[in-house]
VEXMI-113033 format. One record per residue (C-alpha): residue number from 1; x, y, z. Coordinates in Angstrom, 2 decimals. Layout:
// residues N
n, xx, yy, zz
NUM, X, Y, Z
...
END
This chain:
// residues 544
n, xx, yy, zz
1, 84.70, 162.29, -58.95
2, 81.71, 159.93, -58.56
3, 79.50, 160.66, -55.39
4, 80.88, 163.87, -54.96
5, 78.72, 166.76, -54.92
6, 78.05, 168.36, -58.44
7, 75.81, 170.98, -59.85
8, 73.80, 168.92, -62.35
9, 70.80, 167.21, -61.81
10, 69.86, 163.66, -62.96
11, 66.30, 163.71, -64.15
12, 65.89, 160.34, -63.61
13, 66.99, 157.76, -60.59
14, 66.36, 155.12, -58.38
15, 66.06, 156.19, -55.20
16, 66.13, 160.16, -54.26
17, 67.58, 160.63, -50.46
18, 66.56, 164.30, -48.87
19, 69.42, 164.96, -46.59
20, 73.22, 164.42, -46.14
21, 73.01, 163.59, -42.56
22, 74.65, 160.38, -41.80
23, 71.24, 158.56, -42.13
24, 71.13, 159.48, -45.71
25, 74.82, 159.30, -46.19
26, 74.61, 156.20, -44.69
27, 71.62, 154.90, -46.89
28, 73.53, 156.20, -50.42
29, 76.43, 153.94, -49.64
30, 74.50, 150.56, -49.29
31, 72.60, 151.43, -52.53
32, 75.86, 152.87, -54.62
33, 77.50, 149.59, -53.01
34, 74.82, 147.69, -55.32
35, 75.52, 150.19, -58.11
36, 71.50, 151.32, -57.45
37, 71.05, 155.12, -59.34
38, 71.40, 157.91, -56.22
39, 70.70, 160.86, -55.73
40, 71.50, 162.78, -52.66
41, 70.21, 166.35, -52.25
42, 71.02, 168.74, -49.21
43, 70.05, 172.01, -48.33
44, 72.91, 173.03, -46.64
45, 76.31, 173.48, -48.88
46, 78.05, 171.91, -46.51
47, 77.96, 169.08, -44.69
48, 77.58, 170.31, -40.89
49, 81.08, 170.41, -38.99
50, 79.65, 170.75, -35.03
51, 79.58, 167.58, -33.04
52, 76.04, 166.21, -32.28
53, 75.68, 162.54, -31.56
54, 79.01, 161.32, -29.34
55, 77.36, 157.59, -28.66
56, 78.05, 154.59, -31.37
57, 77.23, 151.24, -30.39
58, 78.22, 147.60, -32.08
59, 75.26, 147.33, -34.26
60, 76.09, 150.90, -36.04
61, 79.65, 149.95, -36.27
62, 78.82, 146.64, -37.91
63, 76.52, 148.31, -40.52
64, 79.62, 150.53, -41.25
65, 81.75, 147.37, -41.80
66, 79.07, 145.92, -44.22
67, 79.94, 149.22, -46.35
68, 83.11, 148.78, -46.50
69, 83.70, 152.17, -43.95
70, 84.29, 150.37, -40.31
71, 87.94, 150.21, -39.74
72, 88.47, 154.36, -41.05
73, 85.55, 155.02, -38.53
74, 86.82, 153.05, -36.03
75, 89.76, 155.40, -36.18
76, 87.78, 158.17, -35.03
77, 85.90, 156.48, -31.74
78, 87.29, 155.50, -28.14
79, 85.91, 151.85, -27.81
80, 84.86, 150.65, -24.64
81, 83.29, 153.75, -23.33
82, 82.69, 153.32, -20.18
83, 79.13, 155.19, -18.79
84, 78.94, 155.70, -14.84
85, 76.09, 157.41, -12.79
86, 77.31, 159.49, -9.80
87, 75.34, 160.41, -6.99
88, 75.50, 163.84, -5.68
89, 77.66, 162.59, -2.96
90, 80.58, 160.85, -5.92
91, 79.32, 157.18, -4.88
92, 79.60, 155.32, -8.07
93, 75.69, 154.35, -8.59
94, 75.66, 152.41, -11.40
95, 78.11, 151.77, -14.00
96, 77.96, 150.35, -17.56
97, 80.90, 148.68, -18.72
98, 79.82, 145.55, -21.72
99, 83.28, 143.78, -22.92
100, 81.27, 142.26, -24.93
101, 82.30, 141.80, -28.89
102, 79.44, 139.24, -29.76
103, 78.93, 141.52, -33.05
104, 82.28, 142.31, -34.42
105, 82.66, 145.74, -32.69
106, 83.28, 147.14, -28.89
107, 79.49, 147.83, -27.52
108, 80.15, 151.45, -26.35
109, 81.96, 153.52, -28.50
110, 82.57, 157.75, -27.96
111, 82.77, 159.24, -31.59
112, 83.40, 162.77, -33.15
113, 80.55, 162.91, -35.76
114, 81.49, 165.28, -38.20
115, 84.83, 163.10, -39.16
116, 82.54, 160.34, -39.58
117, 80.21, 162.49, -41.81
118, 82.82, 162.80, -43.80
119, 83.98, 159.43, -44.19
120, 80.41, 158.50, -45.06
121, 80.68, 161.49, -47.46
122, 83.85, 160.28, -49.06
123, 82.79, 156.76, -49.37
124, 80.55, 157.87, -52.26
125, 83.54, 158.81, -54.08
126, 83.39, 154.55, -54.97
127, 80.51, 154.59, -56.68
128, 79.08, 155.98, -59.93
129, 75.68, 155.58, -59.28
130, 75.56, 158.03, -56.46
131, 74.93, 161.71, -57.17
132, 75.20, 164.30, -54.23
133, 74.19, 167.68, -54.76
134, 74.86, 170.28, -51.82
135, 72.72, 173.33, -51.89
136, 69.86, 171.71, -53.02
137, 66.14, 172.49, -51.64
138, 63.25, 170.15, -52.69
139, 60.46, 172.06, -52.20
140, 57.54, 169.86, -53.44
141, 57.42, 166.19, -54.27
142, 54.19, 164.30, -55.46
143, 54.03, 160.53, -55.51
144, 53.01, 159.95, -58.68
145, 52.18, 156.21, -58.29
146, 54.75, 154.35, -60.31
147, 57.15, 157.15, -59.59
148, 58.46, 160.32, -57.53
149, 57.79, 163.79, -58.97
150, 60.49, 166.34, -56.95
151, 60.58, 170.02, -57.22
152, 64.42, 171.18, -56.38
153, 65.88, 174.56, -56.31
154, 69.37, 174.70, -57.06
155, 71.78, 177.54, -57.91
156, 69.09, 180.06, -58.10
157, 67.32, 177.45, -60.78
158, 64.11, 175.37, -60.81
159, 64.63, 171.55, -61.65
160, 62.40, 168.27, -61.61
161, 63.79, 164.88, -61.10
162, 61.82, 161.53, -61.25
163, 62.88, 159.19, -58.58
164, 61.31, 155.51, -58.40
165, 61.30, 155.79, -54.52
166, 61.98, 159.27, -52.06
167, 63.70, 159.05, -48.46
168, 63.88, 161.80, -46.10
169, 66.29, 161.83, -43.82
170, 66.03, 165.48, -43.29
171, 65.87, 165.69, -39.47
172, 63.43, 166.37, -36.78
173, 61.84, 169.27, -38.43
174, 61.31, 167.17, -41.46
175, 59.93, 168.70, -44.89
176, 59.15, 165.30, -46.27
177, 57.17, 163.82, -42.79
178, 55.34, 166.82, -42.68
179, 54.34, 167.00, -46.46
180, 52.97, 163.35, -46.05
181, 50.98, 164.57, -42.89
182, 52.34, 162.05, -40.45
183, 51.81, 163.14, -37.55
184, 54.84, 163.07, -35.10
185, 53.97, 161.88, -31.50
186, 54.98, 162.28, -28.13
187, 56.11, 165.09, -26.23
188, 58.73, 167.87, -26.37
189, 60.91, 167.88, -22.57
190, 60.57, 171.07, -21.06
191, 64.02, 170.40, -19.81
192, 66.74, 172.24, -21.84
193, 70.40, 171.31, -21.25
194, 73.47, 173.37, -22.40
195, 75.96, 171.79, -24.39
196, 79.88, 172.67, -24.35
197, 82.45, 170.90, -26.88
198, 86.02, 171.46, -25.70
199, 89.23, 171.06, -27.26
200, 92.58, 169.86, -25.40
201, 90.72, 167.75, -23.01
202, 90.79, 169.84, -19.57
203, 89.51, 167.12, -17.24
204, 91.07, 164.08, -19.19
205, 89.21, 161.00, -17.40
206, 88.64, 158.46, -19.90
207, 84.44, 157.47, -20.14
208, 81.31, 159.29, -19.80
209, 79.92, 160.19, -16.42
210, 76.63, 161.41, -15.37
211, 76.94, 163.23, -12.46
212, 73.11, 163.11, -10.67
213, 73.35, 166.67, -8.64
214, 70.12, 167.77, -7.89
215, 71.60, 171.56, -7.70
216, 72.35, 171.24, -11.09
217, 72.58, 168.02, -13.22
218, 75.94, 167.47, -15.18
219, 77.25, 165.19, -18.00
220, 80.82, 164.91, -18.53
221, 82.23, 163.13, -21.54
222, 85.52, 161.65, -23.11
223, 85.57, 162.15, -26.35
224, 88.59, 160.64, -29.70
225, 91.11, 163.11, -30.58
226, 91.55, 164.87, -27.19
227, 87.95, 166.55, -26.73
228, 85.48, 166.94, -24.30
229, 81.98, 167.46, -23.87
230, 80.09, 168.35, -20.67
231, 76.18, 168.95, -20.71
232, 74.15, 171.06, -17.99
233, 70.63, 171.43, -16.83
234, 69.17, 175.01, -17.33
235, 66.88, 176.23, -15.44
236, 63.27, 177.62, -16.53
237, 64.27, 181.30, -15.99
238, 68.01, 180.76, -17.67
239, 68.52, 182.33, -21.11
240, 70.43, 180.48, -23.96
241, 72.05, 183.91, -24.22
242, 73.44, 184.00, -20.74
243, 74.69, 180.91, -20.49
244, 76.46, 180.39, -23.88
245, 78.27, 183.40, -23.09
246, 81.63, 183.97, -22.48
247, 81.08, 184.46, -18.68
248, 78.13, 181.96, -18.61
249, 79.93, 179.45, -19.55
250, 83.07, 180.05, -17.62
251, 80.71, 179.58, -14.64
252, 79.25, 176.36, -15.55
253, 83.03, 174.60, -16.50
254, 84.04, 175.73, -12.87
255, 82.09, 173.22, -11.48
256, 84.25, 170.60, -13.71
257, 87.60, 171.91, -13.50
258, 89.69, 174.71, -11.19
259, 90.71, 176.75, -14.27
260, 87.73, 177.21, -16.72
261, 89.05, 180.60, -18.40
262, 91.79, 178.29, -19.39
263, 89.60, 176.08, -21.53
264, 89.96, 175.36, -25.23
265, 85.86, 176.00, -26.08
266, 84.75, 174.52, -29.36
267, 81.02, 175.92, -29.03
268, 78.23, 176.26, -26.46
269, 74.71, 175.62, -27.36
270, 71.25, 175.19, -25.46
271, 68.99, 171.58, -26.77
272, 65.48, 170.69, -25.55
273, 65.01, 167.01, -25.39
274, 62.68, 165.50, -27.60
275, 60.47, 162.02, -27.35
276, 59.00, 161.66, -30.63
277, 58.07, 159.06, -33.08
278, 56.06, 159.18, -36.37
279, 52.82, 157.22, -36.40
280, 54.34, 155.23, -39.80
281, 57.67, 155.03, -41.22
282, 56.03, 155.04, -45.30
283, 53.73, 156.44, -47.00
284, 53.18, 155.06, -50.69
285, 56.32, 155.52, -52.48
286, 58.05, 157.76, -50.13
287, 60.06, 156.67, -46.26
288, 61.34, 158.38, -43.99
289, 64.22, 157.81, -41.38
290, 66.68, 159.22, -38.79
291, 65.28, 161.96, -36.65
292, 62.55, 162.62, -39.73
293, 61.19, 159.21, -38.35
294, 61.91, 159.63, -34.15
295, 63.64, 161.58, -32.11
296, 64.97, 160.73, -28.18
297, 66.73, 161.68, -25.26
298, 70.22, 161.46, -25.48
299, 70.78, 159.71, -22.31
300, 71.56, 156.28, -23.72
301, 73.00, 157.90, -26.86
302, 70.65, 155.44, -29.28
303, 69.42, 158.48, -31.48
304, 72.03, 158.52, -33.83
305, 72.74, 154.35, -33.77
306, 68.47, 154.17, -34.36
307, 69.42, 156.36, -37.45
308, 71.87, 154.12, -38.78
309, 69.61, 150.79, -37.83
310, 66.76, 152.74, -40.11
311, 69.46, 153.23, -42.76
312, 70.79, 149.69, -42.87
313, 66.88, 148.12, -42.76
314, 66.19, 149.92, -45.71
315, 69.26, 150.29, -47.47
316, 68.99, 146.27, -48.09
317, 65.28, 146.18, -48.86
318, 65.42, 149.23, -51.59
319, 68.56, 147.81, -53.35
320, 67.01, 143.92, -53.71
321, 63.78, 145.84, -55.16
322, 65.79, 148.19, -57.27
323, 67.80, 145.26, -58.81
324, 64.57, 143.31, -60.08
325, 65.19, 141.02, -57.26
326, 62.37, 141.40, -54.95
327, 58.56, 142.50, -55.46
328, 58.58, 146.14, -53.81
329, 56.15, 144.13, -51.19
330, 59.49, 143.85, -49.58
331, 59.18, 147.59, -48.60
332, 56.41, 147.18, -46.58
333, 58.28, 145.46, -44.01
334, 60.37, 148.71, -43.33
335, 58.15, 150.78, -40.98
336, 56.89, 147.19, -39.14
337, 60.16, 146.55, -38.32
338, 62.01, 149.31, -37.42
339, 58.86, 151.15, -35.56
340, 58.72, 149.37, -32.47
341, 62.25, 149.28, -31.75
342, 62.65, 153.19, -31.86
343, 60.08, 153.34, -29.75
344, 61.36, 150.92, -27.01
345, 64.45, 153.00, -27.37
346, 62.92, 156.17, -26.89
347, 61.05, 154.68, -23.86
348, 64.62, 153.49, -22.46
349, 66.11, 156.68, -22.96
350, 62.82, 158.76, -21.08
351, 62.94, 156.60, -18.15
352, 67.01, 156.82, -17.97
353, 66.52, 160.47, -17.91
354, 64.14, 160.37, -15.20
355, 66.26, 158.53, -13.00
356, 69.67, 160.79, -13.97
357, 68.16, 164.38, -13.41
358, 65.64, 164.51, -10.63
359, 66.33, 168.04, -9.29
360, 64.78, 167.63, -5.89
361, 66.96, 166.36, -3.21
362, 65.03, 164.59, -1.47
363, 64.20, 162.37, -4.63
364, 67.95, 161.96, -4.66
365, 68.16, 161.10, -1.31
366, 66.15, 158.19, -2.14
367, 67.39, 157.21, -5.85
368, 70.94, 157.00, -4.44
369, 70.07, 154.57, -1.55
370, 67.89, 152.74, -3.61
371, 70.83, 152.40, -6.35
372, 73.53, 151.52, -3.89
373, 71.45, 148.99, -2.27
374, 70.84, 147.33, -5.76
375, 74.45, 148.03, -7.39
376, 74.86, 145.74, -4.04
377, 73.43, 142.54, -5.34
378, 75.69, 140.81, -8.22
379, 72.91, 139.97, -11.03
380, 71.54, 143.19, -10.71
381, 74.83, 144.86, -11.01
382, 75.79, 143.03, -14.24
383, 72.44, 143.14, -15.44
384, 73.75, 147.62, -15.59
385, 77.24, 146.50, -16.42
386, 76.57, 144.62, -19.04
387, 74.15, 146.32, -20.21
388, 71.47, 143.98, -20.65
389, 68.79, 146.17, -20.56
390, 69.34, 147.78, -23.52
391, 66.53, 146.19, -26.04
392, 67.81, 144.69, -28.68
393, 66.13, 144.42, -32.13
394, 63.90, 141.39, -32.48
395, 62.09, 140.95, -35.34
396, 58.48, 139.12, -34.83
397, 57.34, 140.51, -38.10
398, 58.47, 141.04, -41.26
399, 61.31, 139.66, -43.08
400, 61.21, 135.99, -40.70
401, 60.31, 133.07, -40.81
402, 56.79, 131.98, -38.74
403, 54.63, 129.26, -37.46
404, 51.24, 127.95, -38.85
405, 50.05, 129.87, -36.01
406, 51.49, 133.34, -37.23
407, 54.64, 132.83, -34.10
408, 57.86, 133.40, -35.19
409, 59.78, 129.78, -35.49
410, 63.01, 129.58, -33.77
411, 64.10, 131.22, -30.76
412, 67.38, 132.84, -32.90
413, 64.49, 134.26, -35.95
414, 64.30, 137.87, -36.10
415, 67.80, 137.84, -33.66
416, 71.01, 139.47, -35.41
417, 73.69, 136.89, -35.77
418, 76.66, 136.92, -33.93
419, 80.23, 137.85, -35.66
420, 83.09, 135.97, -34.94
421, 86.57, 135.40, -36.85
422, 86.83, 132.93, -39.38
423, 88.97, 131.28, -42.04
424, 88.04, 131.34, -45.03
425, 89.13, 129.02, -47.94
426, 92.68, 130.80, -48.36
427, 93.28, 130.50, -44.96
428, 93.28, 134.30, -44.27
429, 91.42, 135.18, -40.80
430, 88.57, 137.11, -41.10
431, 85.65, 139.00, -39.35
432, 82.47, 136.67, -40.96
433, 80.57, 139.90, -42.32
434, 83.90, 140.56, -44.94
435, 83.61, 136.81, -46.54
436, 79.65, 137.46, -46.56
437, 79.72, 140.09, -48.12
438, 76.10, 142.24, -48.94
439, 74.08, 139.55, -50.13
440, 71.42, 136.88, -48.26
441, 73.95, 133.85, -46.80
442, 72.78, 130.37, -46.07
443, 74.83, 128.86, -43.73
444, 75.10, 125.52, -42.37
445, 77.37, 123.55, -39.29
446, 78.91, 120.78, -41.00
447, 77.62, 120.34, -44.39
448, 76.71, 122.40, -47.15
449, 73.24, 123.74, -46.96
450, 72.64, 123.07, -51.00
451, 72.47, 119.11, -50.21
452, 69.17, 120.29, -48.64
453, 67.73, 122.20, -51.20
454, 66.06, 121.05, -54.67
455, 67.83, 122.45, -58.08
456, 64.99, 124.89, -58.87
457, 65.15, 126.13, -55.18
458, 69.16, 126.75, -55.34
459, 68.05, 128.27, -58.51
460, 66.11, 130.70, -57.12
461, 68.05, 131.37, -54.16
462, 70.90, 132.72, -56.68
463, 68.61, 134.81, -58.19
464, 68.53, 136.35, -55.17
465, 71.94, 136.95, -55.17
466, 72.42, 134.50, -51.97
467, 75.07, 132.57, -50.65
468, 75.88, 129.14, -49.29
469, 78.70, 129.13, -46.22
470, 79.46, 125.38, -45.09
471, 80.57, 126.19, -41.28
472, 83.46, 123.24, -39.96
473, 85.91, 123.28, -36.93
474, 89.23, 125.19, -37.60
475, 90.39, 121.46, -36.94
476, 89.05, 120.35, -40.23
477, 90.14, 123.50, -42.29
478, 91.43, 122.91, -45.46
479, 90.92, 118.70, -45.03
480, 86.54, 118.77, -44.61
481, 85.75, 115.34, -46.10
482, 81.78, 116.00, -46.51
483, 80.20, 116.90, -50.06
484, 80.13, 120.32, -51.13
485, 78.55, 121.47, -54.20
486, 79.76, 124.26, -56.75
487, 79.48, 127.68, -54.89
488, 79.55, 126.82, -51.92
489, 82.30, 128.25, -49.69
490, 83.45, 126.25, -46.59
491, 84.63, 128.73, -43.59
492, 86.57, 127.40, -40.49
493, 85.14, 128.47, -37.20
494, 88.53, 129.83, -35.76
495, 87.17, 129.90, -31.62
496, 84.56, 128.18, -31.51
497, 81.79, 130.45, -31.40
498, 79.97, 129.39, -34.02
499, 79.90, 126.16, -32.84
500, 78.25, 127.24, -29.22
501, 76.10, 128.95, -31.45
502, 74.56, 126.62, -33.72
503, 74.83, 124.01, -30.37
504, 72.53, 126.14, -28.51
505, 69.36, 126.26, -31.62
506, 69.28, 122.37, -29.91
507, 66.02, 121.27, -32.25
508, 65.62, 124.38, -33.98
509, 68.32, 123.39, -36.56
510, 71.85, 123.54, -37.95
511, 71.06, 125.91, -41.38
512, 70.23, 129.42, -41.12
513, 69.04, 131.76, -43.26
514, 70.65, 135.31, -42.81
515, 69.41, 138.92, -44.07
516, 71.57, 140.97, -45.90
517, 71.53, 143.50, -42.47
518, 73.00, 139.76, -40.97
519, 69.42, 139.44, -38.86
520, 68.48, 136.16, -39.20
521, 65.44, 134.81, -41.12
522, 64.88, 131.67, -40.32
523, 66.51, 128.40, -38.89
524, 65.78, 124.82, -40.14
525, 66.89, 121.56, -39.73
526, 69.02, 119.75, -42.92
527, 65.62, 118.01, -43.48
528, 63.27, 120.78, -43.40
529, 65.08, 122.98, -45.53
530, 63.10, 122.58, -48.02
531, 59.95, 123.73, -46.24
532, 61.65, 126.28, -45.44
533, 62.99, 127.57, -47.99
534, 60.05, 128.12, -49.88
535, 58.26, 130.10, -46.53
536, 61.40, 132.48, -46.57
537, 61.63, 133.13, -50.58
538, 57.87, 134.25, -49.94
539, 59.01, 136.57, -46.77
540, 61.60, 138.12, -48.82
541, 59.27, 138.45, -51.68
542, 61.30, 136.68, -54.40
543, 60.57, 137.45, -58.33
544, 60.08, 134.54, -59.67
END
């Protein structure tokens, strides 16, 4: 079967991937979904089957709807998670609630990983180019210049394979980030917190609650398919063996529930939080990504959906450069990108964790007042609710479209697009990323963005592999009088959305310019196209 794992070795490919995490997984399936040469190698001979990241937000979801995966993940989450901080006294202190489905996808979302592992792990099965081998050590690469050199150990063999580029995506303890000699900043929490994955959900509230008890800190967790976690500070002079034991952790669920010997317990184990982020993202020919690249908190939950961010980032760039479409300049733009955001999430994710597990009462004392005095006032209760402090990516660098004076141009550049339903030419309603599809999309309100452009520039813009999207009212669908040109597709904006969209650029424009990860590149009016066009072929480094 094509993806799955086998026991021979390519000796040449594309692009090699160290690690079967969902980073890597994730990465393999937007390169085998442009039939770019894979090769997947991981240690293990398994994929792992313990839960580890419970947290997926709309952005991850939508990057598992551009491979074609969303709807059998979905199947495995509990959208709208709700998240609420308790204070030691059960006052409600702040709660987190979005309702928001600006991308496509619920914004909170509980997960079981390891059945999403394995539908990233199936979803190779669709492609021939991919190649996964399980039990598969590289133990030396060299970066040869033009190429990859790895050294893999496999089945009690020695093998090479050439690969054009390298990824590791082989966690925090990364081989390939530590062969490079990037160094991996920040600092390693001396707090440790004990993990507990239940089955047959004891406690059965829906959402995830963080329970702020100075005595002892607590999470407590929802989680698909009728499990449970719950997470609990230890203590300096606690050992991992005490606690995870039968009787140690009998004593820790009785705080959570009147009959803990009755619990269904999946596994118990102690994790140290980590705040970490690699000074760059690439080094030559080789990238790293996932936890290789940063590693945070889990208080927000953002270290797995940072993963999949890296994963879609690069995914897009390494395929266009793979398929002779784009000067491998294009890969340069990686590490500037994706860098700051993990870092503003990792900074999000400290301070949340500094406010969640103070340990002396008196700090409390004052963090609950303080919170129920601003939960109190309405803009800075939806402000939590809605979760608007959460950074979202924005581009200022990179893959956009800028200024004369180096600025980005347009206050929606560098923003990811929204995702509403639309019609598309047969009538059948759809979410906009399935008519889309993979490739760059020029859209336009009204008209169809190739009046704007020149024939050599439409020209070029195919060679790319884009595509042009007129954008009319579902009150013109299937009757739009304007001109549209071969290839162009006209899609009816079914609610509107689109239309408050494009309304609210006001001078910026009416034709955008969207990445393959649906981030958008630039904005222009009808009569600027032109002008821009050319700036944005040069961002995405075009061949010529």
């Amino acid at each position: 079967m094509a993806g799955r794992s086998k026991t021979s070795l390519p000796k040449k490919v594309d692009v090699a991937i160290v690690g079967a995490g969902p980073v890597g997984l994730t990465i393999a399936n937007f390169l085998g979904a442009r039939c770019v040469s894979t090769l997947v190698l991981e240690q293990r001979d398994e994929l792992i089957d313990y839960p580890r990241g419970v947290g997926m937000d709309d952005e991850c979801l939508r990057s598992f709807q551009a491979i074609g995966l969303a709807d059998a993940v979905a199947a495995n989450t509990t959208p709208d998670q709700k998240m609420r901080f308790v204070t030691m006294h059960g006052q409600i202190l702040a709660s987190i609630e979005p309702k928001t489905r600006v991308f496509g996808w619920p914004r909170r979302n509980s997960f079981i990983q390891p059945m999403v592992d394995r539908i990233l792990y199936s979803g190779l099965d669709r492609f021939d180019s991919v190649t996964t081998v399980m039990g598969a050590e590289v133990t030396a690469f060299q970066d040869r210049g033009d190429s990859v050199s790895l050294d893999i150990s496999h089945g009690g063999k020695t093998a090479q394979v050439e690969a054009r580029w390298l990824v590791g995506c082989d966690g925090g303890r990364s081989m390939v980030r530590k062969e490079l000699g990037i160094d991996f900043e920040g600092v390693t929490d001396s707090t440790r917190w004990v993990v507990i994955d239940l089955h047959d959900d004891p406690i059965g509230r829906p959402g995830s609650y963080l329970h702020c008890v100075p005595e002892r800190p607590y999470v407590s967790i929802a989680l698909p398919h009728g499990k449970r976690r719950v997470e609990f500070m230890v203590f300096d002079t606690e050992a991992e063996e005490t606690l995870c034991s039968d009787e140690g952790v009998r004593k820790l669920l009785a705080r959570v529930m009147p009959r803990p010997e009755d619990a269904n317990v999946m596994r118990s184990r102690v994790y140290t939080h980590n705040a970490r982020l690699a000074r760059q993202f690439q080094k030559g020919r080789v990238f790293i990504a996932g936890d290789a690249a940063h590693l945070m908190p889990v208080w927000q939950g953002q270290g797995y959906n940072s993963g999949i961010r890296d994963a879609t980032n690069l995914g897009w760039k390494l395929a266009m450069v793979a398929k002779g479409e784009a000067r491998e300049a294009l890969l340069d733009s990686y590490g500037v990108e994706r860098r700051d955001h993990a870092k503003a999430m990792i900074d999000l994710s400290v301070t949340a964790g500094k406010i969640f597990s103070p340990t002396s009462k008196t700090v409390s004392w004052l963090r609950d007042k303080l919170g129920l005095l601003m939960n109190a006032i309405p803009p800075v209760k939806r402000y939590f609710v809605e979760m608007r402090f959460k950074p979202m990516p924005r581009y200022r660098d990179g893959v956009v479209m800028k200024t004369a004076r180096g600025e980005v141009q347009g206050s929606a550049t560098g923003k990811m697009f929204p995702q509403p339903n639309v019609l598309d030419a047969d009538g059948a309603r759809r979410r906009l990323d399935d008519v889309l599809g993979l490739d760059i999309a020029i859209l336009s309100w009204g008209n169809d963005p190739q009046l704007f452009l020149k024939p050599e520039e439409r020209e070029r813009w195919s060679k790319l592999g884009a595509r042009f999207f007129a954008i009319v009212p579902e009150t013109q669908h299937g009757g739009f009088q304007g001109n549209i040109l071969p290839g162009t597709e006209v899609l009816s904006d079914t609610d509107g959305a689109l239309h408050e969209w494009f309304a609210d650029q006001g001078g910026d424009g009416s034709v955008v310019f969207l990445r393959p990860d649906r981030f958008v590149a630039g904005i222009a009016g009808p009569q600027d196209v032109g002008q821009a066009s050319n700036a944005l072929l040069n961002a995405f480094h075009a061949v010529n």
